[in-house]
MDAnalysis code that builds the backbone (N, CA, C; Angstrom):
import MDAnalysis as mda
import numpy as np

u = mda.Universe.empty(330, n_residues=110, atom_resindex=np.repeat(np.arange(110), 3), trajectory=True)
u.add_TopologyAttr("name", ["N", "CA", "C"] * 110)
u.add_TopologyAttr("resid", np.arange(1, 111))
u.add_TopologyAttr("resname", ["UNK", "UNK", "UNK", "UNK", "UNK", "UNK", "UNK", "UNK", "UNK", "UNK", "UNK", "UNK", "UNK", "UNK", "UNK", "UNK", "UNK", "UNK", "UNK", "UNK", "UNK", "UNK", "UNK", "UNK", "UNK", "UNK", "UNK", "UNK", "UNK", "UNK", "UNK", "UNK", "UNK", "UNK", "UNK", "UNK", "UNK", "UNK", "UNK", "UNK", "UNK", "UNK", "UNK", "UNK", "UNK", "UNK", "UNK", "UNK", "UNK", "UNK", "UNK", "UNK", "UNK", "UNK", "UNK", "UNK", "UNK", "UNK", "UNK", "UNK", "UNK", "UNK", "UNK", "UNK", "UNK", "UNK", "UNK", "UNK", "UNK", "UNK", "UNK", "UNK", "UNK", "UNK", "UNK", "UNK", "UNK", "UNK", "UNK", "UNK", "UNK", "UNK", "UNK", "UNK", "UNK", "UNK", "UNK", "UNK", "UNK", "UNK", "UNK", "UNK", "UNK", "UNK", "UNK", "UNK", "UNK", "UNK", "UNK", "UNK", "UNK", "UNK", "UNK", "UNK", "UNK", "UNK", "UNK", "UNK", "UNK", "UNK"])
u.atoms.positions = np.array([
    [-57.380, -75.941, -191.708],
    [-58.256, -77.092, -191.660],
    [-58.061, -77.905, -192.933],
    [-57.784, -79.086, -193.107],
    [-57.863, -80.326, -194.266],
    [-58.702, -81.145, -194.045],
    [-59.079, -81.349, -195.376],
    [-60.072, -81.895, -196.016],
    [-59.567, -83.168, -196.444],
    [-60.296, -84.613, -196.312],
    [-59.581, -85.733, -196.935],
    [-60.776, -85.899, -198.029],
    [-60.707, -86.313, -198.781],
    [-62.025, -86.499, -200.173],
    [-62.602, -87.600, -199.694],
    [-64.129, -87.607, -200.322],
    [-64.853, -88.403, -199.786],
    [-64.729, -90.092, -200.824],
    [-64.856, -91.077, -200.093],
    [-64.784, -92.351, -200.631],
    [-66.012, -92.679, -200.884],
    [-66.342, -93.606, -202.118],
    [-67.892, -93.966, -202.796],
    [-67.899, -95.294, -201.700],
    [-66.965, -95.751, -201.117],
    [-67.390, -97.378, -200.783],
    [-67.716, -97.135, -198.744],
    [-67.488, -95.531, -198.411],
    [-67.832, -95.360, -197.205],
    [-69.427, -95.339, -197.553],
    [-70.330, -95.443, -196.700],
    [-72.086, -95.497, -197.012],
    [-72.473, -93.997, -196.157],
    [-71.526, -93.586, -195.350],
    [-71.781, -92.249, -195.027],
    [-71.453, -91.318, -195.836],
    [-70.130, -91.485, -196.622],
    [-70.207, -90.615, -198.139],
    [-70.937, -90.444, -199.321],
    [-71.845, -91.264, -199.148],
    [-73.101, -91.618, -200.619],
    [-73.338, -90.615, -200.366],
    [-74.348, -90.626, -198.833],
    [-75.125, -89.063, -198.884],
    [-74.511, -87.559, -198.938],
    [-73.285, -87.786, -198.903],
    [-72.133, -86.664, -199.164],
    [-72.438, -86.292, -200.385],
    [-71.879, -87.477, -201.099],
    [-71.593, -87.240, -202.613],
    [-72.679, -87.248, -202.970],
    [-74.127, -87.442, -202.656],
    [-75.343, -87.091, -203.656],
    [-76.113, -85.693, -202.972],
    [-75.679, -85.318, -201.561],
    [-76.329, -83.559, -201.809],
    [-75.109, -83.366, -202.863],
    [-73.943, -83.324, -202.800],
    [-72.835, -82.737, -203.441],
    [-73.503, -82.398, -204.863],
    [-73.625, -83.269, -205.765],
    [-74.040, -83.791, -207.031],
    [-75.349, -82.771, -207.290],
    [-76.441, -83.163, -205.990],
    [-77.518, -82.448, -206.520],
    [-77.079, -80.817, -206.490],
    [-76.560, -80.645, -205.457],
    [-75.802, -78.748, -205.013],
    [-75.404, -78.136, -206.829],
    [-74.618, -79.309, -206.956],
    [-73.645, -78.965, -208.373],
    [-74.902, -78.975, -209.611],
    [-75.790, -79.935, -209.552],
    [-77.230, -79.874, -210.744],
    [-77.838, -78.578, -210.573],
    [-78.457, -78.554, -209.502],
    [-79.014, -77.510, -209.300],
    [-78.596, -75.706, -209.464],
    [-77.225, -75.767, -208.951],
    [-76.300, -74.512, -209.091],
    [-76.143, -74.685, -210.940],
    [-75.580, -75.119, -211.761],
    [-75.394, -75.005, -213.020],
    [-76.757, -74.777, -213.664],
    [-78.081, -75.357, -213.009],
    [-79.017, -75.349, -213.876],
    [-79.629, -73.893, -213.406],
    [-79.327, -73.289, -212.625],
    [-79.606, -71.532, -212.414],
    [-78.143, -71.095, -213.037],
    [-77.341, -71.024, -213.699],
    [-76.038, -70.951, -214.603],
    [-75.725, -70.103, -213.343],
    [-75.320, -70.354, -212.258],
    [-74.919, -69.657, -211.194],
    [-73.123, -69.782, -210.938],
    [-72.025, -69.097, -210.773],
    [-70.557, -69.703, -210.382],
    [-70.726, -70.150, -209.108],
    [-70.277, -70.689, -209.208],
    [-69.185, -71.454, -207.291],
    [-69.125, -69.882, -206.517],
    [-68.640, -68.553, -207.097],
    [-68.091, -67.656, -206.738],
    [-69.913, -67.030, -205.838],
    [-70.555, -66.874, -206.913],
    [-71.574, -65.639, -207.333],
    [-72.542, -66.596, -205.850],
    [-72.665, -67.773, -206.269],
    [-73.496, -68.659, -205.245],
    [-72.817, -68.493, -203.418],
    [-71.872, -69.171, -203.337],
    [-70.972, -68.112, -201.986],
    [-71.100, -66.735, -201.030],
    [-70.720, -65.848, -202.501],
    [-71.003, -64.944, -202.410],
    [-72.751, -64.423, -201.786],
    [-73.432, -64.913, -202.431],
    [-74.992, -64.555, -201.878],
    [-75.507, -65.065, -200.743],
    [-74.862, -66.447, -200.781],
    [-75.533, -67.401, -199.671],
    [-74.451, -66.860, -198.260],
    [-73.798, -65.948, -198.439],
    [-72.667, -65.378, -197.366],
    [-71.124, -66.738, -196.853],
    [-71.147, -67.534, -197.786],
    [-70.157, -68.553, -197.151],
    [-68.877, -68.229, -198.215],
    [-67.815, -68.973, -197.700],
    [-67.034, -69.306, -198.828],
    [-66.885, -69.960, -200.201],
    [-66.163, -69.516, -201.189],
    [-66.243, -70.207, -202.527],
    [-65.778, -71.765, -201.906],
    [-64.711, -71.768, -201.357],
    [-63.838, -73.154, -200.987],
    [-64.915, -74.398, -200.461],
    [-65.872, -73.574, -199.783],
    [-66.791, -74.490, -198.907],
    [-68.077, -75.145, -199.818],
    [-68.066, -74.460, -200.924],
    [-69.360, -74.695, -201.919],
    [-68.475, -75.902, -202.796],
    [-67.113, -75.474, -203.116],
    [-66.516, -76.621, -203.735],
    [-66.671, -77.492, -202.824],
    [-66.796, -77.706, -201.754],
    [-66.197, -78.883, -200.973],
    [-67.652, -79.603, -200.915],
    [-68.516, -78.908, -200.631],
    [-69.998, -79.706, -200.502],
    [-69.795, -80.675, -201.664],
    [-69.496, -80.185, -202.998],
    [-69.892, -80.332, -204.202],
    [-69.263, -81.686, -204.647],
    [-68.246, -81.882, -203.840],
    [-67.057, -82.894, -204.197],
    [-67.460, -83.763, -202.718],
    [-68.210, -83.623, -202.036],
    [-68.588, -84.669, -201.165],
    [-67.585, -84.879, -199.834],
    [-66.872, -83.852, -199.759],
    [-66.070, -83.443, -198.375],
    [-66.729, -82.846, -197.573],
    [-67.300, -82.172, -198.052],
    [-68.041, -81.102, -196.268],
    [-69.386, -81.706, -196.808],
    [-69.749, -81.361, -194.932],
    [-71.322, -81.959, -194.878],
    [-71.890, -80.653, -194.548],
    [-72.770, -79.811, -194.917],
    [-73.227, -78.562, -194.596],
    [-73.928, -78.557, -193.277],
    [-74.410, -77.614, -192.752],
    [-75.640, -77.728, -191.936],
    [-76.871, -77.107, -192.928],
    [-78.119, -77.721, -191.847],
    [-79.401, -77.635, -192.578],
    [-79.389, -75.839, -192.545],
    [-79.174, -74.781, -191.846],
    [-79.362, -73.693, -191.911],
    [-78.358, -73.257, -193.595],
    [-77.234, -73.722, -193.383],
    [-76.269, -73.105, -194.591],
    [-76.875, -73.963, -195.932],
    [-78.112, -75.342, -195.893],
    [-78.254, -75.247, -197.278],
    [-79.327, -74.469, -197.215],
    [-80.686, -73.824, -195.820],
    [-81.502, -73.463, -196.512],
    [-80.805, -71.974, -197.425],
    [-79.540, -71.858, -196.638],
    [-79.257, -70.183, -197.385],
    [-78.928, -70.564, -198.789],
    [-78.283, -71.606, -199.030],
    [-77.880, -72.278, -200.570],
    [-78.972, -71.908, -201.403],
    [-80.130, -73.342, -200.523],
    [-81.207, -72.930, -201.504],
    [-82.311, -72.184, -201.778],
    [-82.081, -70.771, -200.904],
    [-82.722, -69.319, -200.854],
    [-82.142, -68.596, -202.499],
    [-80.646, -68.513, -202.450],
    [-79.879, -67.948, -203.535],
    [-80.463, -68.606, -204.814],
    [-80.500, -70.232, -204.734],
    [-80.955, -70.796, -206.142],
    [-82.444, -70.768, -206.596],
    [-83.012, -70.170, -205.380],
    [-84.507, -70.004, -205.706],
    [-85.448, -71.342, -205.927],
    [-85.093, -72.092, -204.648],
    [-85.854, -73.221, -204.681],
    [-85.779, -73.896, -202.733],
    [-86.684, -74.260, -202.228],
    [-86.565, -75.061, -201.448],
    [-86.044, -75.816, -200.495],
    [-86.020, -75.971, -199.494],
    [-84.975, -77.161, -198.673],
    [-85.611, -78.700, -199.460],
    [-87.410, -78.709, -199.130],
    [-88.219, -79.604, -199.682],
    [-87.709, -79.990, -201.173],
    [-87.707, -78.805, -201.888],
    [-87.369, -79.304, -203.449],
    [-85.743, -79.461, -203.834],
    [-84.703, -79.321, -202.791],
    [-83.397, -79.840, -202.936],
    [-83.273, -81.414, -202.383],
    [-84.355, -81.904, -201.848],
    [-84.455, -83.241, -201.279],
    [-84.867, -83.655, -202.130],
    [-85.673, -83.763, -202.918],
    [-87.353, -83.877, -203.365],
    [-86.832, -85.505, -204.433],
    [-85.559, -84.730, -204.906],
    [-84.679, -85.826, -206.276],
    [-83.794, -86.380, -205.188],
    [-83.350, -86.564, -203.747],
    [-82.227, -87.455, -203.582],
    [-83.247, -88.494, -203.174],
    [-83.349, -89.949, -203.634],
    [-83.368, -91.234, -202.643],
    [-82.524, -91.666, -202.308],
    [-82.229, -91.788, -201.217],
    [-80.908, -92.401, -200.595],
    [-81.298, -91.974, -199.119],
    [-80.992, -93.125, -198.209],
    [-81.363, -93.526, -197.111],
    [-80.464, -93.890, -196.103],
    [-79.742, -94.251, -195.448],
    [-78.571, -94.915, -194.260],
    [-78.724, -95.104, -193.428],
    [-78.760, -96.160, -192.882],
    [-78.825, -97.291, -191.922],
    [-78.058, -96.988, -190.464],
    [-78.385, -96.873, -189.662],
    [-77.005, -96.401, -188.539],
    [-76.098, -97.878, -188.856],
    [-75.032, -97.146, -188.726],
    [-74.118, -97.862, -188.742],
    [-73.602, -98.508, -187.174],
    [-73.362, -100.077, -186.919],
    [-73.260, -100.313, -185.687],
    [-71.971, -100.258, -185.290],
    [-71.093, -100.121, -186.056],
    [-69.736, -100.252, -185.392],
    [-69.535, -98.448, -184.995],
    [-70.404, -97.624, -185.041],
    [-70.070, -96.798, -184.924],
    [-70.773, -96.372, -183.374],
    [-69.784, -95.249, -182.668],
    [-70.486, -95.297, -181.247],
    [-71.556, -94.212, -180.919],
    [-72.265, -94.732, -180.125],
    [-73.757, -94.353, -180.135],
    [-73.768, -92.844, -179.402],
    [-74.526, -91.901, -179.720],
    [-74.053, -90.355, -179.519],
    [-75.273, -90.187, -178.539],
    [-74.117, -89.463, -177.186],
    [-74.618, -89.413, -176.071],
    [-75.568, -88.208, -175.953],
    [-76.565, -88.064, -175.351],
    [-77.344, -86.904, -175.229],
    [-76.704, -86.248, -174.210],
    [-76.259, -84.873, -174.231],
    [-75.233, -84.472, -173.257],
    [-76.563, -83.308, -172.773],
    [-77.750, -82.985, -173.094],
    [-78.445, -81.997, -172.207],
    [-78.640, -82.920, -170.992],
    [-79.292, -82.038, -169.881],
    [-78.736, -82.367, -168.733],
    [-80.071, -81.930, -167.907],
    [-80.867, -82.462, -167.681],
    [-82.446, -82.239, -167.271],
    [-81.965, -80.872, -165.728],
    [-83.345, -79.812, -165.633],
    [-83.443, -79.141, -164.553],
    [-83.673, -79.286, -163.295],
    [-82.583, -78.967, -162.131],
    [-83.020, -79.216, -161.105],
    [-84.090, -78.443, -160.536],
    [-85.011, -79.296, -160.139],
    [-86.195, -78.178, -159.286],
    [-85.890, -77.584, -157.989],
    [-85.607, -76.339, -158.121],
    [-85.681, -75.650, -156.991],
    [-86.488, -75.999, -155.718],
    [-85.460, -75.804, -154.602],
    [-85.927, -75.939, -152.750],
    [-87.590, -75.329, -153.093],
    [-88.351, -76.485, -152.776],
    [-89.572, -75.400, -152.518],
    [-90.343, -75.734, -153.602],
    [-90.137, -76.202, -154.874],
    [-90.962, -76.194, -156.302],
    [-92.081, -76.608, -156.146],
    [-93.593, -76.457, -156.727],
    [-94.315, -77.115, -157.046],
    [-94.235, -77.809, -158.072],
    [-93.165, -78.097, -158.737],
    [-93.086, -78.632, -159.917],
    [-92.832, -79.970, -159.968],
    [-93.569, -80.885, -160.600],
    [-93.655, -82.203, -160.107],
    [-92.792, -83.538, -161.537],
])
């Protein structure tokens, strides 16, 4: 899998590069390694660099494990980002692919 680095002038990379930034504040300010943090939170070292540098976008489950290890919050890893994004319109609109239940021959279900 490759990674292309994230660009400051994309507006979907801001919010890249500022969890990244906060990941990297927060991890140094518990004097934690890239390695030791990985290691606890069960992911890869490669993948903690990559948050950090604004290439990977995590999921919300893998930062709450992040920020289980650093001993703080999902709430208090947000708490310092402002930064906000706009949908973007040139981009195409994401289909809801669930697929409602058919009611069974017979249902009372209305």
């Amino acid at each position: 899998m490759t990674t292309t680095p994230a660009k400051a002038t994309d507006a979907r990379n801001l919010v890249s590069l500022a969890v990244g930034d906060r990941l990297k504040e927060s991890r140094m300010r518990a004097k934690i390694s890239q390695l030791t943090l990985a290691s606890e939170a069960h992911i890869a070292r490669q993948f903690i660099s990559e948050i950090e540098r604004g290439v990977a976008n995590p999921s919300v489950v893998v930062l709450a494990n992040i920020c289980h290890v650093l001993g703080m919050t999902l709430a208090e890893f947000f708490s310092e980002l402002d930064i906000s994004l706009p949908p973007q319109e040139d981009e195409p609109r994401r289909a809801n692919a669930a697929q409602p239940k058919v009611k069974p021959p017979g249902s009372r279900l209305r």
